[in-house]
C-alpha positions as CSV (number, residue, x, y, z in Angstrom):
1,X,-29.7,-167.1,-77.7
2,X,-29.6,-170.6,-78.7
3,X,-33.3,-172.8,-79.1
4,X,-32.5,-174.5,-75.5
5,X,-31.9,-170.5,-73.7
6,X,-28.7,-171.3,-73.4
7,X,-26.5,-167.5,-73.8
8,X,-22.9,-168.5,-75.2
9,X,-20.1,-166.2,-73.1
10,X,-16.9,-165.9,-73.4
11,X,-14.5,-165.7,-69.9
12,X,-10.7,-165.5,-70.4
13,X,-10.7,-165.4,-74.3
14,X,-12.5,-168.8,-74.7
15,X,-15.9,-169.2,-75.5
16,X,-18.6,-171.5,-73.9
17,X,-21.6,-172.3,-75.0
18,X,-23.3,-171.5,-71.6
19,X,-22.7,-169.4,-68.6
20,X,-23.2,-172.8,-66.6
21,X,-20.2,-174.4,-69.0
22,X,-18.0,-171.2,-68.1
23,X,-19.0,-171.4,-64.2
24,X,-17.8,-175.4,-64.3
25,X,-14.8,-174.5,-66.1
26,X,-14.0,-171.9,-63.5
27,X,-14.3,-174.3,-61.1
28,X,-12.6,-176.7,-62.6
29,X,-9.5,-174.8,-62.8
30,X,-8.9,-174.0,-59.2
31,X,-10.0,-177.7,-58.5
32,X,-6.5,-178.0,-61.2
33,X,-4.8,-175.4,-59.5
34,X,-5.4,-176.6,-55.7
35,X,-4.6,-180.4,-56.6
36,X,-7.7,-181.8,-56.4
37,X,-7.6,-182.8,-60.3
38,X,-5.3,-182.9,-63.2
39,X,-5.2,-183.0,-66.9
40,X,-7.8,-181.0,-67.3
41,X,-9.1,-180.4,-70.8
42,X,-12.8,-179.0,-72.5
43,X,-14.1,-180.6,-75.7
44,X,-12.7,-183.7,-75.9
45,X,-14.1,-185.9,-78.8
46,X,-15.1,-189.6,-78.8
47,X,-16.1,-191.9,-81.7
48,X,-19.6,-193.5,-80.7
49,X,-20.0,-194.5,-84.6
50,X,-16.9,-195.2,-87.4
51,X,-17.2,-194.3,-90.5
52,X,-18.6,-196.6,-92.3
53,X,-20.1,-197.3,-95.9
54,X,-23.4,-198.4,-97.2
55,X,-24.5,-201.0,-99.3
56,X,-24.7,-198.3,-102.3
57,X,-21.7,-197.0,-101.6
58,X,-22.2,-193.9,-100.2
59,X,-19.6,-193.1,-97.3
60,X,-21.2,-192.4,-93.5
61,X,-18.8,-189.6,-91.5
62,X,-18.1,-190.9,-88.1
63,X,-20.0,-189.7,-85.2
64,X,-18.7,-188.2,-82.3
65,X,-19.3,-187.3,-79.0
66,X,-18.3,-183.9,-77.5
67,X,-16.9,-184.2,-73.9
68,X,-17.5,-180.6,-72.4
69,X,-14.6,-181.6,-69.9
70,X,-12.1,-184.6,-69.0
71,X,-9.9,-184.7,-66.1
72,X,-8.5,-187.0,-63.9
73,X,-9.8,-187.5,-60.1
74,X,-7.2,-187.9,-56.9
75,X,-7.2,-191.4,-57.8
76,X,-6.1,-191.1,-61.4
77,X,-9.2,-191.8,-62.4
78,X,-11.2,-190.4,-66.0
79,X,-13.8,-188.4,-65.2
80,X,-15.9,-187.1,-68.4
81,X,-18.1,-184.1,-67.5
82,X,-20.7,-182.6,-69.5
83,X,-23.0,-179.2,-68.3
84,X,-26.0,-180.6,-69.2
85,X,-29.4,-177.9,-69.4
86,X,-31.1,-180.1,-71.8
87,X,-31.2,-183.4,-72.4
88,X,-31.4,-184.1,-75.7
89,X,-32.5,-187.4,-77.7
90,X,-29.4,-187.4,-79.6
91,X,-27.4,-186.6,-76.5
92,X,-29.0,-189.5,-74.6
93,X,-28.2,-191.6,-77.7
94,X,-24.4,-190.7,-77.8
95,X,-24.5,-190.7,-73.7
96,X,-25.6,-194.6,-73.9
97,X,-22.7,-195.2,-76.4
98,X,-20.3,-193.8,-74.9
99,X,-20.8,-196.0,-71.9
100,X,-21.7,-199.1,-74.2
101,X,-18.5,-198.6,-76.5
102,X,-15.9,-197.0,-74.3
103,X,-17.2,-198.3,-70.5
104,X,-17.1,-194.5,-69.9
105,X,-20.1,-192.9,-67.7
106,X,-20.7,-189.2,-68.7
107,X,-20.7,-187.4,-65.1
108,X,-23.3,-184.7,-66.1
109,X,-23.1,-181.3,-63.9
C-alpha cells in the first residue's frame, strides 16, 4: 500500500495505481466502445517545465505531467482526466501549469 492508501491492481494485464484508476478506466472503455468518446489513451505525458541549464552549468531534466487519461468528448473535444484521491502540492503545482502553459484544464474524477 502506497503512503496516500492507495492499493495498485492490475485488471486486464495492465496495472493501475488505484482500484478508483482501474474503475475509470473501465468506464472509460465502454464510454469508447458505445461512441460516446474516442481516442482513448492512459498516461499521457506533458512538459510543464523544459529542460533547462543553470547558471553553473548543471543541466535541469524536464518536468512532466502524467495525464491518467485523454480522450476526445462527442464534440472532438480534449478532455485530460486524472483519478485524483489526494491532492498533492506538487500535483496542484503541475495542475496550474498545465492550464497556464498548455490552456488545458485537468478534469479530475
Amino acid at each position: 500500500m502506497s503512503k496516500y492508501g492507495n492499493e495498485p491492481i492490475v485488471i486486464d494485464g495492465i496495472r493501475f495505481q488505484s482500484k478508483k484508476e482501474a474503475h475509470r478506466w473501465q468506464e472509460l472503455r465502454l464510454l469508447e466502445r458505445a461512441g460516446e468518446i474516442s481516442v482513448l489513451q492512459r498516461q499521457v505525458p506533458y512538459v510543464v517545465c523544459e529542460k533547462c541549464t543553470t547558471r553553473t552549468g548543471k543541466t535541469q531534466a524536464a518536468r512532466k505531467y502524467i495525464a491518467d487519461f485523454v480522450y476526445k468528448d462527442k464534440q472532438g473535444r480534449t478532455v485530460v482526466e486524472d483519478a485524483k484521491g489526494y491532492r498533492t502540492d506538487v500535483y496542484k503545482l503541475k495542475k496550474a501549469l498545465m492550464l497556464w502553459l498548455h490552456g488545458i484544464e485537468i478534469k479530475e474524477v
